[in-house]
C-alpha positions in Angstrom: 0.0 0.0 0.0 1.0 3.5 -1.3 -0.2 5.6 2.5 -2.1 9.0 0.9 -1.8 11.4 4.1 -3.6 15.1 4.6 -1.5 17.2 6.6 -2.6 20.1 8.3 -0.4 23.2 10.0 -1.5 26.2 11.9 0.5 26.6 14.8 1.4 30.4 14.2 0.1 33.0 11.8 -0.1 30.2 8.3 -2.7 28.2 7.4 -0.9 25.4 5.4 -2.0 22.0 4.4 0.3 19.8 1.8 -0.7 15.8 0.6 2.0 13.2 0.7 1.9 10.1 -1.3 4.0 7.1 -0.4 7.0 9.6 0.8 6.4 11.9 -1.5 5.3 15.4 -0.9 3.1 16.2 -3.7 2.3 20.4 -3.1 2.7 22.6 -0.5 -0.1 25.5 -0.1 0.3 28.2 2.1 -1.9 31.1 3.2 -0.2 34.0 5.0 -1.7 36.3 6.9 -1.0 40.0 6.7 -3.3 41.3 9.2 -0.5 40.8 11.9 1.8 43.5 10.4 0.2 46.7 11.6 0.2 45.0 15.1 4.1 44.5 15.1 3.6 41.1 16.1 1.2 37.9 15.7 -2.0 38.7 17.7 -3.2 35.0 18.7 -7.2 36.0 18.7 -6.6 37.1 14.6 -4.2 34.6 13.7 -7.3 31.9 15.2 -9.9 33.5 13.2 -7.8 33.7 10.0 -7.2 29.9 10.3 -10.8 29.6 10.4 -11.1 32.1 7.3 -8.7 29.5 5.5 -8.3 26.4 6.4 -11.0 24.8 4.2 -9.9 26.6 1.1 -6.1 26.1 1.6 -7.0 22.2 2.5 -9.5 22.0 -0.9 -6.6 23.7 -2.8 -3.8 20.9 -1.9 -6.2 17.9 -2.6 -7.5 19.2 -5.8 -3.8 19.7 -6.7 -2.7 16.4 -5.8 -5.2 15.1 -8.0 -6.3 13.1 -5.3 -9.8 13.0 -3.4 -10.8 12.5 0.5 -11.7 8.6 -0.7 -8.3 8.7 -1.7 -6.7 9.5 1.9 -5.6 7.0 4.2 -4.8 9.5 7.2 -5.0 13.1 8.5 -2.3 14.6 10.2 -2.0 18.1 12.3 0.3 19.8 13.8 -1.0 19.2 17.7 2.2 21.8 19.2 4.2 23.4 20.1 2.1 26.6 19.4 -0.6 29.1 20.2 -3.6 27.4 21.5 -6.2 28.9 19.8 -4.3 28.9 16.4 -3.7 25.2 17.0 -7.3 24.1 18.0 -8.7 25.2 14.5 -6.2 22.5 12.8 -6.8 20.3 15.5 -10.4 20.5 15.1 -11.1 20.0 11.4 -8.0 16.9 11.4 -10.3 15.6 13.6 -14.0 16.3 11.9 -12.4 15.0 8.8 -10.5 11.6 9.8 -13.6 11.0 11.7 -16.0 11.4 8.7 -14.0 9.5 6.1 -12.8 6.9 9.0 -9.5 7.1 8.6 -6.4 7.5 11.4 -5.6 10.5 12.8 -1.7 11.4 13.4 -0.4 13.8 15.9 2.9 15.8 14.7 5.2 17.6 17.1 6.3 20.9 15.3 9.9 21.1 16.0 10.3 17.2 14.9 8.2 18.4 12.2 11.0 21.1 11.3 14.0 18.5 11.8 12.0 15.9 9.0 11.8 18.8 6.6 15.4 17.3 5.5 13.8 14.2 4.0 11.1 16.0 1.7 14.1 16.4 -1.0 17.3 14.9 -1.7 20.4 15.1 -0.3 19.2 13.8 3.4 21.5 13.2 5.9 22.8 9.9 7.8 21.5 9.1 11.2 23.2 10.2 13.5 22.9 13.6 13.0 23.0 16.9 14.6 20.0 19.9 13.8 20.2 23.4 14.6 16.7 23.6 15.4 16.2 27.6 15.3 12.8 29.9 15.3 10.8 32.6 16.8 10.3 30.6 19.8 13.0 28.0 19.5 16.8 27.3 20.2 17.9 23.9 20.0 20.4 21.4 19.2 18.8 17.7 18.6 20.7 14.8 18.0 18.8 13.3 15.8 19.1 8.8 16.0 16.1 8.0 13.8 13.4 9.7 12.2 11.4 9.3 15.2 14.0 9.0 18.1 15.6 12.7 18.6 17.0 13.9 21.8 17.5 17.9 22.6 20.9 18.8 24.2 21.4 22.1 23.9 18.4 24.8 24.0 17.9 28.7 24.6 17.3 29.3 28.7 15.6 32.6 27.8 14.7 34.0 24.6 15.1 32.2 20.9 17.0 33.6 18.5 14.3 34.7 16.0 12.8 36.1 19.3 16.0 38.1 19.4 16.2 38.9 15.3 12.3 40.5 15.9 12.9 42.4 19.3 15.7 44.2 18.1 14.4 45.0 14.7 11.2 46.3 16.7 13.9 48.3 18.9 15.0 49.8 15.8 11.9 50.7 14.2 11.9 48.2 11.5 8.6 46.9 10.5 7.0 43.1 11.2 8.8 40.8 10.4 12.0 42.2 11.2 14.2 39.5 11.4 14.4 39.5 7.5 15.1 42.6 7.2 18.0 42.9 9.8 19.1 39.9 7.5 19.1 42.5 3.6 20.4 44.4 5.4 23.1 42.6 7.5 24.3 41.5 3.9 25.2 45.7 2.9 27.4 46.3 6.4 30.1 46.2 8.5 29.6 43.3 10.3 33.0 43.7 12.7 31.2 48.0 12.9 30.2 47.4 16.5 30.1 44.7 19.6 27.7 44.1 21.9 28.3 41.8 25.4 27.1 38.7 25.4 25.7 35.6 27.7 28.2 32.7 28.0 26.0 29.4 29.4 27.5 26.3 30.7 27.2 23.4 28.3 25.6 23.4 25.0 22.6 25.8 26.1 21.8 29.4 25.0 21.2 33.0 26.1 20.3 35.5 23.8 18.5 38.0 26.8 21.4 39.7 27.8 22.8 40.4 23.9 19.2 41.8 23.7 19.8 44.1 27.0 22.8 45.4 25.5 21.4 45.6 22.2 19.1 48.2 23.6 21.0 50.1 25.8 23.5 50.2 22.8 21.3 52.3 20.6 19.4 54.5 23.6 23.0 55.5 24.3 24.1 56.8 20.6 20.4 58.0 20.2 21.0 60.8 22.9 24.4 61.2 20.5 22.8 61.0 17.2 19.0 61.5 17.2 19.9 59.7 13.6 22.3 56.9 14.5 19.9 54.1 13.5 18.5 55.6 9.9 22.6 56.6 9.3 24.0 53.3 10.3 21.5 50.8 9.9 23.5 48.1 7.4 26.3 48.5 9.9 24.3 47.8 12.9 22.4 44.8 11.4 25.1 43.1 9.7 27.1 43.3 13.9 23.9 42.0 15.3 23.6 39.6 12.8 26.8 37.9 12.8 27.0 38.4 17.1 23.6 36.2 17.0 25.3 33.6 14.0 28.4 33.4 16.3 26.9 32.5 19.4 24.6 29.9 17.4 27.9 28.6 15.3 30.0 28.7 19.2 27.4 26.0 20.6 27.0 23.5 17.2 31.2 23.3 17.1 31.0 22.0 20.5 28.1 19.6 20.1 30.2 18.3 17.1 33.4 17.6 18.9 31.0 16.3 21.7 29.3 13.7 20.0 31.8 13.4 16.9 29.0 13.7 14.4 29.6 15.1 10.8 26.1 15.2 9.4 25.2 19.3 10.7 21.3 20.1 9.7 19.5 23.8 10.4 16.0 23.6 10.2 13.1 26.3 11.6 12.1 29.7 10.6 15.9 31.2 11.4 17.3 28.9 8.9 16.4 30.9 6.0 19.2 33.5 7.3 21.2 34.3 4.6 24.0 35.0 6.7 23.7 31.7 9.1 23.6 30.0 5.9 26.6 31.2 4.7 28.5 30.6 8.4 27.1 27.4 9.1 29.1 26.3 5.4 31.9 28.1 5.8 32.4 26.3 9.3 31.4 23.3 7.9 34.2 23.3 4.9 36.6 23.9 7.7 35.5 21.0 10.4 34.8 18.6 7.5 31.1 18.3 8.0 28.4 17.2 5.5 25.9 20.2 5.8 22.4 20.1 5.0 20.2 23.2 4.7 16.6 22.8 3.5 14.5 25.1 1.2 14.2 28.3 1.5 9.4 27.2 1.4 10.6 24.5 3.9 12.0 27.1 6.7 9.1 28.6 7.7 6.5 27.0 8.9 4.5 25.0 6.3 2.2 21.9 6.2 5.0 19.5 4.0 7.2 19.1 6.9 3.8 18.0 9.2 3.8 15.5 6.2 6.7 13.9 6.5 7.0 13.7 9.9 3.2 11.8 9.5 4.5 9.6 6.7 7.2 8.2 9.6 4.6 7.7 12.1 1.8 6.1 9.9 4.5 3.6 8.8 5.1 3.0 12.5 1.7 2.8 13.4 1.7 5.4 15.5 -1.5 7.2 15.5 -3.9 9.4 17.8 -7.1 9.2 19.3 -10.6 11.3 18.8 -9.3 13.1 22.3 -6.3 14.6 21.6 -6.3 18.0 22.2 -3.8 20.9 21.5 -0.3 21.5 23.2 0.9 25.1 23.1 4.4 23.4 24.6 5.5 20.2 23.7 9.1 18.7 23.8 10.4 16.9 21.1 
């Protein structure tokens, strides 16, 4: 049997839904949702209604792509966390309405395993073990990664993620939602050795990115009361320090989960591994320690309803499926 599996995501601010046939992920649809921009942040309430405004179109889209029918599915998947609760219940909710109605399984899919998997939607895919750089809005870790169901975190942010950090600072500086992309364009025009900012060292293979944040701030109040102008006259120099201060203190940790475990295989996955200039660290590191690197696509970063996919494929060939009384997580450990 060939397993035809809906998935469904809408943990955050997308409504995504993708079909996978026998491994295979066949589309990808995703439906953004703008309304969040003029708020300078996701607001959960809006991002729950917008699901609700989308999920049936964006779920109609991906089937009717596939080519494929409901009578043609053989299990519904959904992202059950980690998330926003009321973003999550709307995927939760129809997974469930439909599996039930066509009697098929329904399969549960942790988010940040989801983001790990994204590496086996496309060729190349790396060897177990491996090490991921799991790295997001709300996420910092390092997962050693034993099978495609078996992954162990050993290194994670205490405080604040690093896309946490990208967005706060970019807010600081008046840059609009998202700013974490933009702080990357423009990291790529400056000076990235312009300016330092103090940093927090953690024991072992965990992170701190509230006290680059701290500094971060009291950086630019200081030169403000200088130069009313300092951020609009130095912004490319600014972003592109930030930027590689943040990639640095990422890149310190992975080196040492390397030489810890003696693993060669380096993944990134999550929203922050669409960085431009993380990408460009994480090989330039990797040339020099002799690692096999492996970066997904750019559509497979963010958050998106083909990595829920594959990370379903995995479990449906394990048998691993959920009952009609799961509910939502808004944190759940890999």
């Amino acid at each position: 049997m060939h397993p035809v599996i809906l998935a469904i995501e809408s943990s955050c601010d997308e409504t995504s839904a993708s079909v996978i046939l026998n491994g295979k992920v066949l589309n990808n649809i995703i439906a953004t949702q703008a309304v969040h921009q003029k708020y300078g942040g996701v607001v959960p309430e809006l991002a729950s209604r917008a699901h609700q405004q989308n999920i049936v179109a964006v779920v109609d889209e991906a089937l009717q792509k596939s080519g494929l029918t409901q009578r043609d599915l053989h299990a519904v998947a959904f992202t059950r966390g980690p998330g926003l609760m009321g973003a999550l219940l709307v995927g939760v909710s129809f997974a469930k309405g439909l599996a039930m109605a066509l009697n098929i399984p329904l399969i549960e899919v942790n988010h940040m395993q989801a983001h790990v998997l994204a590496h086996f939607i496309d060729p190349p895919q790396p060897d177990f073990p491996f090490l991921c750089l799991t790295v997001s809005g709300g996420h910092t870790q390092i997962v050693l990664v034993k099978s495609h169901l078996d992954m162990t975190v050993i290194g994670q942010t205490q405080d604040d993620a690093v896309g946490e950090a990208f967005d706060k600072a970019a807010k600081i500086m008046g840059l609009p939602y998202p700013g974490g992309p933009l702080i990357d364009k423009y990291a790529q025009l400056g000076n990235a050795n312009a300016y330092k900012f103090s940093e927090t060292n953690m024991p072992g293979l965990d992170f701190s990115f509230s006290g680059i944040k701290t500094a971060f701030l009291y950086f630019l109040r200081d030169e403000k009361l200088k130069n009313p102008r300092f951020v609009e006259e130095n912004v490319n120099d600014i972003c592109a320090s930030l930027q590689r201060h943040l990639v640095n203190m990422l890149m310190t940790r992975l080196v040492q989960a390397a030489e810890q475990t003696g693993i060669r295989d380096i993944a990134i996955a999550g929203g922050v591994s669409a960085n431009a200039g993380l990408r460009k660290t994480l090989k330039e590191v990797g040339e020099k320690k002799g690692w096999r690197i492996f970066i997904p696509a750019l559509e497979y970063c963010t958050d998106n309803a083909a990595m829920i996919a594959m990370a379903a494929h995995f479990k449906y060939l394990d048998g691993n499926f959920s009952t009609l009384d799961v509910a939502p997580l808004a944190r759940m450990p890999i």
